[in-house]
N, C-alpha and C positions, 0 to 999 in steps of 0.2 A: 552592595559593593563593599561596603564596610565591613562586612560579614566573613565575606574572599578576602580581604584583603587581613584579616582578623588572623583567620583559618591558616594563609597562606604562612603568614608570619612564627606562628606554633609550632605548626609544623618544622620549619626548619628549626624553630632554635631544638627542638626535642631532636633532630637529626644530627644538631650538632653537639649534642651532649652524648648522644650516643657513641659518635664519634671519638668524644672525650676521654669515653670510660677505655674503649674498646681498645684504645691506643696508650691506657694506663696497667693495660694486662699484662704483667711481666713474664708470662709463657703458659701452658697448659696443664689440665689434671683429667687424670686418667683414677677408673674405680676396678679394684677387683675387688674377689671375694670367694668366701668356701663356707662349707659347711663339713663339720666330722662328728658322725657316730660311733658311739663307744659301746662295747660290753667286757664288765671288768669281774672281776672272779678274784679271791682271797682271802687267805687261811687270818687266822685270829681276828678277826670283822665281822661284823653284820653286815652282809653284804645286801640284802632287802631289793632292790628293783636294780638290774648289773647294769639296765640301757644306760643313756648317757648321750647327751647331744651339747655340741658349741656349732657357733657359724658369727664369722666377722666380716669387716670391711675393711678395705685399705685403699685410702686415698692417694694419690703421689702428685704434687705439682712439679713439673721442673719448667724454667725459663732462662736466658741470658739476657746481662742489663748490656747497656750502650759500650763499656768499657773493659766487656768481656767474662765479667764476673758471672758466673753461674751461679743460679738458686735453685733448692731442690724444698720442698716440704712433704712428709709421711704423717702421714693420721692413722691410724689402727683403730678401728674401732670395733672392741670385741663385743662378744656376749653378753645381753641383758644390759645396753648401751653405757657399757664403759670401754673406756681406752685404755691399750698399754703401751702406746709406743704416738710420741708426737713430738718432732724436730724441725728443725729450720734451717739448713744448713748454702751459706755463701761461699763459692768458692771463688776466689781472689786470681788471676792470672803471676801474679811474684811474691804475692803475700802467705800462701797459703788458704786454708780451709776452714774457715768459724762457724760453730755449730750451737746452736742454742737446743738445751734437750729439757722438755719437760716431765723431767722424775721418773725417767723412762729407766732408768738404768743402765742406759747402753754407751754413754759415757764414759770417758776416763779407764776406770780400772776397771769400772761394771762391767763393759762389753768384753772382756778377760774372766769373768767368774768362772765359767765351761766351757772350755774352745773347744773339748776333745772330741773325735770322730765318732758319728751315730748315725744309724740306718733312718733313726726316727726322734728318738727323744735324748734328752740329758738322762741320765742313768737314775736319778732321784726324781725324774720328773714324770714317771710312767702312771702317777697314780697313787706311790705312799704316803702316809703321813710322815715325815718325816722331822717337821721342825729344826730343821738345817738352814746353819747360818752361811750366807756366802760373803764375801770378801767386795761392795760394791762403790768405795772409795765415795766422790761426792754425787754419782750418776744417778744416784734416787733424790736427787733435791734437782730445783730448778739451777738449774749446770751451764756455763759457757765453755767453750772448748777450739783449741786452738791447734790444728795436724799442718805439717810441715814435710815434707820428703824432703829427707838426705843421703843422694847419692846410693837410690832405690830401697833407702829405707826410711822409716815416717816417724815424728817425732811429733806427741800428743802432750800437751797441757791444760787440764781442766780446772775451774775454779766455780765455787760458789760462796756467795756471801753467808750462807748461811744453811750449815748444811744438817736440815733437820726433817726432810725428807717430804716437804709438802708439796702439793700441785697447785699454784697459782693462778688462777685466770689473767687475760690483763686488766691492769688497771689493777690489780689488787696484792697484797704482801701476803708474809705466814705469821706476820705479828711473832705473838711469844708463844709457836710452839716449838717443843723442847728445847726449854730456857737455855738449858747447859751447854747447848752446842751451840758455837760461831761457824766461821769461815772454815774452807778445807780447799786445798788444791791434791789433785793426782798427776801424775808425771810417766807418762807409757813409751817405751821405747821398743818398737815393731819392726822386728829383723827378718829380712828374707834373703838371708848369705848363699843359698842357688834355688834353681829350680826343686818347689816341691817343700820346702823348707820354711816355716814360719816359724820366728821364735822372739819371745816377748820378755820386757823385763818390765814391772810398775810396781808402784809404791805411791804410797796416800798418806795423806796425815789430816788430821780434821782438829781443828781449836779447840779446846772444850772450859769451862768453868763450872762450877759448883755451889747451889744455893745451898746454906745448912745453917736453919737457924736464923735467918733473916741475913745472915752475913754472909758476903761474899768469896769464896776461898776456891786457891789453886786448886787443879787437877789433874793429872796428867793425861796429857791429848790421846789421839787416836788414830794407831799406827797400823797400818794395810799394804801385804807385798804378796804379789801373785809373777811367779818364775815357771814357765813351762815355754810347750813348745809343741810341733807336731810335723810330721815328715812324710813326704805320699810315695812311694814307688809305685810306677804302674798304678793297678785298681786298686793296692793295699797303701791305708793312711792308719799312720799309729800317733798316738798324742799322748802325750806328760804333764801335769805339772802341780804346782806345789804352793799354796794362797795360807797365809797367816795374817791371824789381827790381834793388837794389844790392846785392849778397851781402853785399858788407860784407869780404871775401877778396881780399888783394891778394899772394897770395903765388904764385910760377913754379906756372903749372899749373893753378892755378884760375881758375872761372869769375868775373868781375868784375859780369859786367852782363848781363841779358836786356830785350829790348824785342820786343814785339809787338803787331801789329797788325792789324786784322780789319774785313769789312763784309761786308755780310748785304744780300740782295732777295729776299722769297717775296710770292707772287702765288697767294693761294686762289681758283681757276676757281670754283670751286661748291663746296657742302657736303663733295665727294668727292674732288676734287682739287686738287692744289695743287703748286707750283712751286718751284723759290727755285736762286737762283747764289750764290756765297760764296765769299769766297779769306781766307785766311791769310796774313800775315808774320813773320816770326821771326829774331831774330840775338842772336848774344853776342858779347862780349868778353872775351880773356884775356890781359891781360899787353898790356893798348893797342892787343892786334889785333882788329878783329872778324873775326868769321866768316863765312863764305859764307852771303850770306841763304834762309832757307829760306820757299819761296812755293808754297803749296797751292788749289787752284782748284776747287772741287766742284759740280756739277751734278744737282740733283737732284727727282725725282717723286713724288709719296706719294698712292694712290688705296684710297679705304675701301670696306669692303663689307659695311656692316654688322659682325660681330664681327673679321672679316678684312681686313688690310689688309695692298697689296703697293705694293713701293717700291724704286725704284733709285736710285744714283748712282754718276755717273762723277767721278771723281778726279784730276786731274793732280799731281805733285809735285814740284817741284824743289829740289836743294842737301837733300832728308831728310835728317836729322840734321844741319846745319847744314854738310854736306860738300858739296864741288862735285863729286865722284869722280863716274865713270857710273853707277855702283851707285846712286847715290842720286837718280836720276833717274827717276821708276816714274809709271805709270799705273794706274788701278786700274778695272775695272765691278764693283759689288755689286749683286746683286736679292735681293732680301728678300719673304719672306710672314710674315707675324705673327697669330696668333690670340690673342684677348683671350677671359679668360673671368670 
């Protein structure tokens, strides 16, 4: 009897924990995921074995708390188990939008680096080496972030304590790395004046100091503005725009200043396919010179097939890496097949 009566009692309290949890679940997660194969082909490279495979995960939570606020979280979890994309984002019913992002980049000014229209990839991103700097304000550090609609347009302010680009677990800091840099907010103002029409204005600034010598001395911060914009008629979307940074580093040897610039045409034939051309610009200065401007040209097709879709582009590059040397003169073809599941 004591036994039953033992049993009976377990049982429920484990019913009733269950209960507990079940009803502490602030909404649901869903997984997808793909795989894509590549064979890459280009001039001035050892090009050695062209195959080529990635396949990731993507987690999405979304739920509603009691008082209406929405909660959304994304995991990415790519190739060879790292991540490139992990958020948390509440959305408040008066208050607006809070987003915690972990050094994802997509943040602030980041999510602004390359807006422009592509069948497939960013125009630098098909494949070359390029060692291009882009404009990513504090969205590659652990980021808090604030979006507002006004009066159908949105108003983003991003802040990090401490913007030196590391991934933090919780419970844990980024301690002292890269001393020289403190705090940075970005400030994104996201226009959509009619149908078809996005056009953006941001700017960054990041704290900075300087160790030399065991003494502590000013330095001048770190300034970031990314102006474009992009416009759809019908199937054809064309995009602009124009991202500067001042390092802030005027000493022999470093970089002064990046400027680049970018424009985007994709043309969706039909449901399945679609088009687009796009070129790159890029240059720096060090020390009052600038460097050989680096201009990338990419050509590209993306046709779906249902879960499968395959997609090429051709690439040109010149001055990579901001060198004139032959070396950095490359062409590139990628074809790609991708399964989505």
């Amino acid at each position: 009897m004591k036994k039953y009566r033992l049993t009976k009692i377990g049982v429920s309290a484990l019913c009733g924990s269950l209960a507990a949890i079940a009803s502490a679940q602030a909404g649901s997660m869903s997984v997808s995921g793909g795989a894509t194969a590549t064979w890459t082909k280009g001039s001035q490279t050892t090009t050695g074995n062209p195959i080529g495979m990635n396949s990731g995960l993507t987690f999405k939570g979304t739920g509603e708390l009691d008082n209406g606020t929405t909660i959304a979280y994304t995991l990415t979890h790519a190739d060879k188990a790292a991540y490139s994309v992990g958020s948390i984002v509440l959305g408040t019913p008066s208050f607006g939008t809070f987003s915690i992002g972990h050094a994802t980049g997509g943040l602030g000014i980041g999510g602004y680096d390359d807006k422009m229209p592509t069948a497939w990839e960013e125009t630098w991103g098909t494949g070359l080496t390029t060692s291009l700097n882009l404009q990513k304000g504090v969205g590659s550090s652990m980021t808090v972030q604030w979006s507002y609609p006004l009066a159908g347009q949105t108003l983003k302010v991003a802040y990090t304590p401490k913007n030196d680009g590391a991934q933090n677990n919780d419970k844990a800091t980024s301690a002292a790395a890269n001393a020289n840099l403190k705090d940075g907010v970005d400030v994104v103002l996201d226009l959509k004046p009619v149908d078809g029409a996005n056009i953006w204005i941001a700017g960054s600034r990041t704290n900075r100091h300087s160790l030399q010598n065991g003494v502590l001395q000013d330095n001048d911060d770190i300034h970031e503005a990314n102006v474009g914009g992009t416009f759809a008629i019908g199937p054809v979307t064309i995009g602009a725009a124009k991202a500067v940074e001042f390092t802030g580093q005027e000493a022999s040897g470093n970089v002064e200043y990046y400027n680049n610039t970018m424009y985007g045409v994709s043309f969706n034939v039909n449901d399945d396919l679609s088009l687009s051309v796009g070129r790159f610009e890029a240059q720096k200065k060090i020390r009052q010179v600038y460097s050989a401007q680096m201009e990338i040209t990419s050509f590209q097709a993306a046709y779906s097939l249902g879960g499968a879709s395959f997609k090429i582009a051709k690439t040109d590059g010149d001055d990579l890496g901001y060198s004139n040397a032959a070396s950095a003169q490359q062409d590139l073809t990628t074809i790609a097949m991708t399964l989505a599941f």
